[in-house]
LOROLO-985315 format. One record per residue (C-alpha): residue in one letter; y, x, z. Coordinates in steps of 0.1 Angstrom, whole numbers, padded with zeros to 4 digits, always signed. Example, Ala and Ser with C-alpha at 12.3 -4.5 7.8 and 13.67 -1.06 7.14 Angstrom:
BEGIN
A-0045+0123+0078/S-0011+0137+0071/
This chain:
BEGIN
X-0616+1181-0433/X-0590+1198-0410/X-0602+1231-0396/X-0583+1231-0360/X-0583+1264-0339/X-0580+1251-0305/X-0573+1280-0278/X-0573+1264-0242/X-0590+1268-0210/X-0626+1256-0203/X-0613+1222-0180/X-0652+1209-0179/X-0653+1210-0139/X-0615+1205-0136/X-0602+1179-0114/X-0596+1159-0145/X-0614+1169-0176/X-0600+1148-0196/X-0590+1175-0222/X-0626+1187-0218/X-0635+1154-0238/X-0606+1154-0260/X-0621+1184-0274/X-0655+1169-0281/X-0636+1141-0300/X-0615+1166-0318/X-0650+1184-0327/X-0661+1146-0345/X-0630+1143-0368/X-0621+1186-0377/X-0643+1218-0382/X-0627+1224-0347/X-0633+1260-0339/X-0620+1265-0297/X-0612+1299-0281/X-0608+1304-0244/X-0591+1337-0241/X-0556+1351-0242/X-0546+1375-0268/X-0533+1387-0300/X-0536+1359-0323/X-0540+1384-0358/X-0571+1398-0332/X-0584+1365-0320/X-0585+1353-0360/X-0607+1384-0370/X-0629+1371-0344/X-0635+1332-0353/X-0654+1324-0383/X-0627+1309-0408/X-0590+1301-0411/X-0576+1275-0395/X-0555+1252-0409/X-0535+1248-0380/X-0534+1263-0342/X-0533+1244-0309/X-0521+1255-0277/X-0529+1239-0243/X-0522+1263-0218/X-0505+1246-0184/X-0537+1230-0170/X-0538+1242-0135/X-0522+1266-0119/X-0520+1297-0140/X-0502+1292-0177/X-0533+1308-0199/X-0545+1314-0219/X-0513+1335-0234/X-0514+1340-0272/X-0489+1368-0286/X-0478+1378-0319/X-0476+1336-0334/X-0445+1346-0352/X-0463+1365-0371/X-0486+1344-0391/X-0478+1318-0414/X-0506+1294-0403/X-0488+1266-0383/X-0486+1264-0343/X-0487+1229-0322/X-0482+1235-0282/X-0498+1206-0259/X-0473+1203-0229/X-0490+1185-0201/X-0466+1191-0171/X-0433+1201-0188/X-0419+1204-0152/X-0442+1232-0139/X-0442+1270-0154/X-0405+1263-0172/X-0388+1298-0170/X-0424+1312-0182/X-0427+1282-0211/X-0395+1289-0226/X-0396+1324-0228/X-0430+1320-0247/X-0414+1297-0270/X-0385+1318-0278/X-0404+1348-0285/X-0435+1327-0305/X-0409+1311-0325/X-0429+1280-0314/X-0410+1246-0330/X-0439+1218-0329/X-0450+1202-0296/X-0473+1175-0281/X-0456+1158-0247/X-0473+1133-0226/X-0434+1121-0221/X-0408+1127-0240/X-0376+1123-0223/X-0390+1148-0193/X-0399+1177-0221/X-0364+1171-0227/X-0347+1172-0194/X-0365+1215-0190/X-0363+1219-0226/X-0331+1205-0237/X-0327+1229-0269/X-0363+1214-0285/X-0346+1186-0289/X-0341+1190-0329/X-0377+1202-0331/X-0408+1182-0340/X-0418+1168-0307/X-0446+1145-0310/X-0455+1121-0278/X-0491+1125-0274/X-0500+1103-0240/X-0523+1107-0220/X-0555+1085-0221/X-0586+1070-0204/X-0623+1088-0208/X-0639+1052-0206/X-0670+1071-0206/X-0663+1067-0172/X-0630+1048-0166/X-0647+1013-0167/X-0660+0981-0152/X-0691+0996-0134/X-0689+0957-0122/X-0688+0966-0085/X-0677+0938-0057/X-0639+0939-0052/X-0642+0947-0015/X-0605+0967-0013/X-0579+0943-0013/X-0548+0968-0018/X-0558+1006-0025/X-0537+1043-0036/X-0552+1075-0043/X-0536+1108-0050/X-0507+1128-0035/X-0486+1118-0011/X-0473+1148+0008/X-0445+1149-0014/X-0420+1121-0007/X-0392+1138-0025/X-0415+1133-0053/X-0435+1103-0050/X-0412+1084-0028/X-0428+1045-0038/X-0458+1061-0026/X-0447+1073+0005/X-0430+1038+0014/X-0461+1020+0003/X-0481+1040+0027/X-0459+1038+0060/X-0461+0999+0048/X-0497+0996+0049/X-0508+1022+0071/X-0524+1001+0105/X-0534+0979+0073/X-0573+0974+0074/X-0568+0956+0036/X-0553+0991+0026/X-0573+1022+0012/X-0563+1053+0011/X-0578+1089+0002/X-0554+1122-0006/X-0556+1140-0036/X-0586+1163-0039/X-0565+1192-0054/X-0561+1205-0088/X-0590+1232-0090/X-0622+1240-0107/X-0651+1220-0089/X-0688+1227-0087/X-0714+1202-0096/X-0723+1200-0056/X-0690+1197-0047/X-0678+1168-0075/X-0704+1148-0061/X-0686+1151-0025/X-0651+1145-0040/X-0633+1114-0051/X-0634+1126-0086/X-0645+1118-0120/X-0675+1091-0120/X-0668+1088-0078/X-0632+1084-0084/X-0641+1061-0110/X-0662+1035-0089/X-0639+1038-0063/X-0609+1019-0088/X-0635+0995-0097/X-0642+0984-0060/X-0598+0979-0055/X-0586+0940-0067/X-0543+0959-0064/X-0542+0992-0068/X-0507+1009-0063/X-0493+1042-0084/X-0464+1055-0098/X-0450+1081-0122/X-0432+1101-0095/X-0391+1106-0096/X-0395+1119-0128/X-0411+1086-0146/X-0438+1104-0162/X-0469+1078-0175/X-0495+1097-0156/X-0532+1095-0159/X-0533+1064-0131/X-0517+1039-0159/X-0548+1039-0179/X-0577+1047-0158/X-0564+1023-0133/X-0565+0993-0160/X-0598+1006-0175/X-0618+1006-0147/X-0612+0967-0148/X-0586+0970-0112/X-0549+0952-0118/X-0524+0980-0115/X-0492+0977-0098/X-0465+1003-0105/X-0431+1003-0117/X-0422+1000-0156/X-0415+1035-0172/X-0388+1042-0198/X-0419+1053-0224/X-0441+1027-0216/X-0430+1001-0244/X-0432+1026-0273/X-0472+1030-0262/X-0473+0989-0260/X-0476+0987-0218/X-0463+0953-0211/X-0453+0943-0176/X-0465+0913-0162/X-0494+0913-0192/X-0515+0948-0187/X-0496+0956-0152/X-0478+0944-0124/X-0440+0964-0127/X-0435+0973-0089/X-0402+0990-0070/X-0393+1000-0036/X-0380+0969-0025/X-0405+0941-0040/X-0439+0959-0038/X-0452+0942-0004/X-0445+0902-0019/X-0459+0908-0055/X-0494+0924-0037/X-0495+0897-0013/X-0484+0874-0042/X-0513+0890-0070/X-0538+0892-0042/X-0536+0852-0031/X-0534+0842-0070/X-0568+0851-0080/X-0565+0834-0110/X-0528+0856-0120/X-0545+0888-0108/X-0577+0885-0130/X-0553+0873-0164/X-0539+0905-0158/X-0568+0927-0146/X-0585+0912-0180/X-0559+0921-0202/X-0548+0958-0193/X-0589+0965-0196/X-0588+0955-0229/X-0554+0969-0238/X-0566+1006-0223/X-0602+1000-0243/X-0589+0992-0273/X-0556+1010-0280/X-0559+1045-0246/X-0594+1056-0252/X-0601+1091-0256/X-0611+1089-0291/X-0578+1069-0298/X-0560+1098-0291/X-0579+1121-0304/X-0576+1108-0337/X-0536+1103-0333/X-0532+1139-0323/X-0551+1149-0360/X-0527+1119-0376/X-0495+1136-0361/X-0510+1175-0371/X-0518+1162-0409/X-0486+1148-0411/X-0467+1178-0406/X-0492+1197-0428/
């Protein structure tokens, strides 16, 4: 069996903990060994109770890059970085590459690692999605009393600009809900049960028959494509460059939406029950059967014992 030294941050009350419970997974298939602290990696393997077999790095999940591990140029054991937002913490990300010697990565989208980190191109850069917890993304089989429905950010129109349109659209709507993004932070149990995350967020999907996201002006899949779908609510958002090569099929799992046609295919989806549902149905089984958390977690310890 592998043995995997993970070194990330404790995400467990995170706004999305989804790598929280890619760890547990991770724990099922290796003798996964996790460390939360920066340091010298020669220090922090005198510290853990065997060798690994390989190292992974998550360390751009919130706000702060950490933890920071020096001196990976040193040892001979390979090193696998997790880039979650390749577009936040860049001038600090390639400097740590450069001076780690770092040549293996996992990328929730390809072509945007890329676009900051043109010279990794001839490295091994594996595309390692991101996924649906259907612990909780799922069919809590509540009434489908939200005819059209967005959650998340939309104080950034330079960013999200389909979301901003969609919103001046809908906004003296009474079909339409909407709730702003709670933040990216570190919640308390008391407060999560406030907040329109995890399990509340959850339920909330499930109550939506349309429910509108996008992957921003830089087309990244985001979390939305697969806990939308899971939670048994027919997504509407526009058809990515990297969505074939993870088998996301328009007009099968989702409805592709742009600028321009969004208002008649969610007036069109909503009046066709029967069209809406086909769809609904399939992208739940799609996300359940091919995005679930263990799915990845097992194609992240495929892609690590291949290069091994």
């Amino acid at each position: 069996m592998l043995t995997l030294l993970l070194i990330a941050a404790d995400t467990s009350r995170f706004t999305n903990n989804n790598y929280y419970y890619l760890e547990s997974e991770l724990a099922s298939l290796t003798k996964l060994i996790v460390y939360r602290k920066s340091g010298n990696i020669n220090k922090i393997l005198r510290k853990i109770p065997e060798k690994p077999d390989y190292i992974l790095i998550l360390n751009d999940v919130g706000k702060t890059f950490t933890p920071v591990v020096t001196g990976l140029s040193e040892i001979r054991i390979p090193v696998g970085l997790i880039v979650n937002d390749a577009h936040r913490l860049v001038e600090q990300r390639r400097r740590y590459i450069t001076k780690n010697h770092i040549n293996t990565f996992f990328v929730i989208c390809r072509h945007n690692f890329y676009h900051y980190y043109p010279q990794q191109r001839h490295d091994q850069v594996n595309l390692l999605p991101q996924f649906a917890n259907t612990s909780i993304f799922r069919d809590y089989g509540s009434e489908k009393t939200i005819d059209f429905m967005m959650l998340g950010e939309v104080s950034l129109p330079h960013i999200y600009p389909l979301r901003e349109k969609i919103l001046q659209y809908y906004t003296n709507d009474p079909r339409f809900f909407n709730r702003p993004h709670p933040g990216w932070r570190n919640f308390t149990t008391e407060q999560a049960e406030k907040t329109l995350i995890g399990e509340n967020y959850a339920k909330t999907i499930n109550q939506a028959k349309l429910f509108f996201a996008c992957g921003s002006v830089r087309q990244v899949v985001t979390f939305k494509y697969f806990e939308v779908p899971a939670c048994h609510t027919l997504l509407m958002a526009p058809a990515l460059p990297e969505l074939k090569e993870i088998g996301f099929i328009p007009g099968k799992h989702f409805v592709d939406i742009n600028e321009e046609n969004f208002p008649e295919k969610a007036n069109y989806y909503l009046k066709n029950t029967a069209e809406r549902e086909k769809i609904t149905e399939e992208g739940y089984h799609f996300i359940h059967t091919h995005h679930t958390t263990a799915h990845r977690a097992r194609q992240l310890v495929q892609q690590i014992k291949s290069y091994l």
